[in-house]
C-alpha positions in Angstrom: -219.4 -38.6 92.9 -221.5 -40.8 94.9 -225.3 -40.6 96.1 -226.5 -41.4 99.8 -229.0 -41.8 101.8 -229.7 -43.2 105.7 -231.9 -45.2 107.5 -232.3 -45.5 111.4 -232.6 -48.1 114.2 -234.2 -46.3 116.6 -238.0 -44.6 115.6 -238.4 -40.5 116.1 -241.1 -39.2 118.8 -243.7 -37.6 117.1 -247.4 -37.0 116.7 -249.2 -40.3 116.6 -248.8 -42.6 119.8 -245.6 -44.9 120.5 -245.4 -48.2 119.1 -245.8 -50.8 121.6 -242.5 -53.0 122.0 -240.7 -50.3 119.7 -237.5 -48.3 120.9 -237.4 -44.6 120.0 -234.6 -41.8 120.7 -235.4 -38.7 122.5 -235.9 -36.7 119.1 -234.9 -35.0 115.4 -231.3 -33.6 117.9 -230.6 -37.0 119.5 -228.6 -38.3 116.2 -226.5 -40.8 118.6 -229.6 -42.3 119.6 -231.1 -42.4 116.4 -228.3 -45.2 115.9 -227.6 -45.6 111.7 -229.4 -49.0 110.6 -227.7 -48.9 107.2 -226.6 -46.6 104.6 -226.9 -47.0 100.9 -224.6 -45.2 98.4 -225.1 -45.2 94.4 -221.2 -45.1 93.4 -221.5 -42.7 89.9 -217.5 -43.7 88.9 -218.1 -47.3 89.8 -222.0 -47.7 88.4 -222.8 -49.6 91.0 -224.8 -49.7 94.4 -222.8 -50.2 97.5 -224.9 -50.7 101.2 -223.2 -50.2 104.5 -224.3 -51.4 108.4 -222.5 -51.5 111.7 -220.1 -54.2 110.3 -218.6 -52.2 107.2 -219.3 -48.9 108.3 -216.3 -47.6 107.8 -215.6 -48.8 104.3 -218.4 -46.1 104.0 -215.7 -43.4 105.2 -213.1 -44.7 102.9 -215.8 -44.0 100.0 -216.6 -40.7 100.9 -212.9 -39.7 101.4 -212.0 -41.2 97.9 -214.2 -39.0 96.2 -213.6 -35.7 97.9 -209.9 -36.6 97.3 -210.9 -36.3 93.7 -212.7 -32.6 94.5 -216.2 -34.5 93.8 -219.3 -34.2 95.8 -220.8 -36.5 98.4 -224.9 -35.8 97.4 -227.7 -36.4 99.5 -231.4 -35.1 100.0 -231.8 -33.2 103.1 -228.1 -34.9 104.4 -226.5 -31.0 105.6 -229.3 -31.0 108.2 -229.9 -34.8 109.0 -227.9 -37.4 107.1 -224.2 -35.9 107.8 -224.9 -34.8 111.2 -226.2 -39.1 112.0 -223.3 -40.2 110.3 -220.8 -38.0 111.7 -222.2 -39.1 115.3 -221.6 -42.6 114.7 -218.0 -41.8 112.7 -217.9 -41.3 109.3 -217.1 -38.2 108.8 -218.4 -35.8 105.5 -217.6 -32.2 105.6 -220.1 -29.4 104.9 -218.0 -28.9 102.2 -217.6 -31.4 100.1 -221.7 -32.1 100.2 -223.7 -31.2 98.2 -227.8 -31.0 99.6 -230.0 -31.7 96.2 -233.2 -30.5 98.8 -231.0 -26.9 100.0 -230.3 -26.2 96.0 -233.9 -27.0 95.3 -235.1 -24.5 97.8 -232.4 -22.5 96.6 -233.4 -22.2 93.6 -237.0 -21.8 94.3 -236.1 -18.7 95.5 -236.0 -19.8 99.4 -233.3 -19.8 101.8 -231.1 -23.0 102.9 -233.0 -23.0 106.4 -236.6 -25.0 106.3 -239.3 -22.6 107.4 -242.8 -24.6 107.6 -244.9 -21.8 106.1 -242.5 -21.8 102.6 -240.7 -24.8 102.6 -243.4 -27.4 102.4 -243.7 -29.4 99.9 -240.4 -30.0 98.5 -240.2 -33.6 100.3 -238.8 -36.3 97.6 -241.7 -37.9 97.2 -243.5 -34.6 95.8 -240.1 -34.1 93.4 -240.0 -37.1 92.0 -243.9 -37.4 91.3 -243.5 -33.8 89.8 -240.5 -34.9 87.5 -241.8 -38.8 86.8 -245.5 -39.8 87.1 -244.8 -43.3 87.1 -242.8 -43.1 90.2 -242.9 -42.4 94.1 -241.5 -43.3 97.1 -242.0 -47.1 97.8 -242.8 -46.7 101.3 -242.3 -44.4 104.9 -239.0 -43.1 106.5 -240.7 -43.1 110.0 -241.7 -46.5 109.6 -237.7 -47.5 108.5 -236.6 -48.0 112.3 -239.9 -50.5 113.2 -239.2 -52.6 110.2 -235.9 -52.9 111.7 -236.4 -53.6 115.2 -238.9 -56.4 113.5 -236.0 -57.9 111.8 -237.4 -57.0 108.5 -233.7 -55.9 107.8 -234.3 -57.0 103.9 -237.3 -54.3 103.8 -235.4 -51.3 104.9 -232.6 -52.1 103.1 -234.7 -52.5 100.0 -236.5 -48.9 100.9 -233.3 -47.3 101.6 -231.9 -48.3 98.0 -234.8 -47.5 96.7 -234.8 -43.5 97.7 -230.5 -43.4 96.5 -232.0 -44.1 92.9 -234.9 -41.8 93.3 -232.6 -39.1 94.6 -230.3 -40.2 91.4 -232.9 -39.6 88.8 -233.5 -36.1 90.2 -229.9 -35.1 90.2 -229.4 -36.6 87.0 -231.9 -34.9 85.2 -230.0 -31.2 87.3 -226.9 -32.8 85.2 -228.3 -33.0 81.6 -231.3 -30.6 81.7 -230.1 -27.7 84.2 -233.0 -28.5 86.6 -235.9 -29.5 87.5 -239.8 -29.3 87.3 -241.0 -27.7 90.6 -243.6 -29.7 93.0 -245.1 -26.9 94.0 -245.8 -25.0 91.0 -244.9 -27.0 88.1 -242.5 -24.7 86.5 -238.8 -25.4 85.8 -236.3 -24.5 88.0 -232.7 -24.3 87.3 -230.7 -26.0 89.9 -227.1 -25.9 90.7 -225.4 -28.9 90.0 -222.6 -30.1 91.7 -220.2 -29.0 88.9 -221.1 -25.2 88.7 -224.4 -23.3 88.1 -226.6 -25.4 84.8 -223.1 -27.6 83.8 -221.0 -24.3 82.9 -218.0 -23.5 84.9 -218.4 -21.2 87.7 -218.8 -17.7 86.8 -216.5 -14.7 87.3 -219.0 -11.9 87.4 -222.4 -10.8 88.2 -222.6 -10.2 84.5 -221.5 -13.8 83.5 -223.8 -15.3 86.1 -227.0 -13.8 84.4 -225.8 -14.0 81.2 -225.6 -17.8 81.9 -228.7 -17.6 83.4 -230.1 -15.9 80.6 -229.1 -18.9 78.5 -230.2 -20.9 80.1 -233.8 -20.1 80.2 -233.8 -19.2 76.7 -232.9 -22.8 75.9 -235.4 -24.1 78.0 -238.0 -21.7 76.6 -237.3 -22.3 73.3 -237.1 -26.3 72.9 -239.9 -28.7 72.8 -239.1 -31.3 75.3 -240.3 -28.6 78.1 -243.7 -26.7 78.5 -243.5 -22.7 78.0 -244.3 -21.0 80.4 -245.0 -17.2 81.3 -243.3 -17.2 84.0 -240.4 -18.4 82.3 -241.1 -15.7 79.6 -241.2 -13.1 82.1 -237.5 -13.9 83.9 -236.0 -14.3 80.2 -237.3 -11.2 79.5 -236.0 -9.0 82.6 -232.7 -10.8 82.3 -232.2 -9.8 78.8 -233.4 -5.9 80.2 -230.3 -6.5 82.8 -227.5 -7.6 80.0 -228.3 -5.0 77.6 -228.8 -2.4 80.1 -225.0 -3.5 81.9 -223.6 -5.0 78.7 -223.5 -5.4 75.2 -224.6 -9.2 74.2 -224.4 -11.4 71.8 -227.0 -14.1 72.7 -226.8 -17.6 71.1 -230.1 -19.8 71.6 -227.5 -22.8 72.6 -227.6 -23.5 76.0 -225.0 -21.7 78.2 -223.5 -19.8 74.8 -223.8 -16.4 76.3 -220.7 -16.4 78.2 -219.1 -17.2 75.4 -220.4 -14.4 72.7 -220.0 -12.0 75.2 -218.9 -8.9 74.0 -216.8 -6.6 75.6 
C-alpha cells in the first residue's frame, strides 16, 4: 500500500487578486494546466519515502501498478476528485478502483455522502483532522501557495511541504488501521472508518446482520476502554445496534473488538 499526495506548477484562480509575475491555469477542471510539480509517495512495504517530478514520473506509474498487482490500495486525501484526475492528465494512470479516498471514508463515515456539499462537508480539510487526532501537529504550510514557491524556484520548499502532508495523511490512516477510526474535527467524537482492508480491520462482511454486528463491536470496544473518551453519543448508537441484533438475531457479544461475528449464534 502506498500513500500520496500532489503538488502543482501552475497556481488556481480564486478569490484574492493574481500574483504579479505568477502563471495560473484556468481553474479546479483545467488539471492539464494545473501541470504536476512533484508527487510524494510514503511506500508502506518498502518503509520508505519516494518523490517524483517531470524526470521520473513514470517510475511513479510502475509504483502504483506494483501495488494494485498485489490487490493493495493506492491512498490519498481528496485524490478521487483531484489528485487521480491531475495525475491521470499528465499519465500515470490510478483507477477509481484500486484508490482508496481517506477524505470520501471520512465523510462517509460521518454520515455524509462521497460528493462535497459546502453547507455539510466543511470542515473535514487535513489540517482540521490531524489537529483533532494530534494537538502537536498541523499542516506546515498552504497548498495554494505550493505552485508560487515553485515558479520562485523554491523547489526544496514544496517538496519539503508536499512530504510533509504524505506523513500527515499516514498518521491519520494509520491510526483507521489500529484503532478503527478516528476522532471527528467537527464534533470531536469517534468515528469508525473504513480501512482499506474491510470495514474496522475485519474481513468484509456477508450480511446486513454481520455488518452491524461488527459494528456493534466495534463501538463496544471503543466505549469500553480507557484510551478513548465516552461519549453519549457513542452510548446511544451501541445501544440501538444491540436493539437491531437482538431484535433480528440471537447474539452472543464479546467486549473484544470485532468478536461478534464470530459468537454469532445461529
Amino acid at each position: 500500500m502506498i500513500v500520496y499526495d500532489t503538488e502543482i506548477k501552475h497556481g488556481v484562480p480564486g478569490k484574492q487578486e493574481p500574483i504579479e509575475g505568477i502563471k495560473y491555469c484556468k481553474g479546479w477542471d483545467d488539471f492539464a494546466g494545473m501541470g504536476v510539480a512533484v508527487v510524494a509517495a510514503y511506500d508502506y512495504t518498502e518503509d520508505a519515502c519516494r518523490v517524483f517530478c517531470d524526470d521520473n514520473l513514470q517510475e511513479f506509474q510502475h509504483l502504483v501498478w506494483s501495488h494494485a498487482e498485489q490487490g493493495e490500495k493506492i491512498v490519498g486525501f481528496n485524490s478521487l476528485k483531484f489528485d487521480n484526475p491531475l495525475v491521470r492528465v499528465h499519465g500515470v494512470d490510478i483507477p477509481d478502483e484500486d484508490s482508496y479516498d481517506l477524505l470520501v471514508e471520512i465523510w462517509k463515515a460521518a454520515g455524509l455522502g462521497p460528493e462535497f456539499v459546502k453547507e455539510t462537508h466543511m470542515g473535514f480539510s487535513l489540517d482540521d483532522c490531524i489537529k483533532a487526532n494530534f494537538d502537536e501537529y498541523g499542516k506546515t504550510g498552504d497548498g495554494a501557495m505550493a505552485p508560487v514557491l515553485w515558479q520562485q524556484g523554491k523547489i526544496g520548499k514544496v517538496i519539503d511541504y508536499c512530504l510533509s502532508d504524505v506523513w500527515l495523511n499516514k498518521m491519520l490512516l494509520d491510526r483507521v488501521l489500529n484503532e478503527g477510526g478516528i476522532v471527528c474535527p467537527k464534533t470531536g467524537g469517534w468515528l469508525m472508518v473504513e480501512n482499506p482492508s474491510g470495514f474496522a480491520g475485519l474481513d468484509e462482511p456477508e450480511s446486513e446482520y454481520e455488518w452491524k454486528t461488527a459494528r456493534f463491536g466495534v463501538i463496544a470496544n471503543y466505549c469500553h476502554t480507557p484510551r478513548m473518551p465516552f461519549s453519549d453519543k457513542w452510548d446511544t448508537e451501541m445501544k440501538s445496534l444491540d436493539k437491531w441484533i437482538e431484535k433480528n438475531k440471537p447474539v452472543k457479544t464479546d467486549w473484544n473488538l470485532g468478536k461478534g461475528v464470530e459468537n454469532a449464534s445461529a
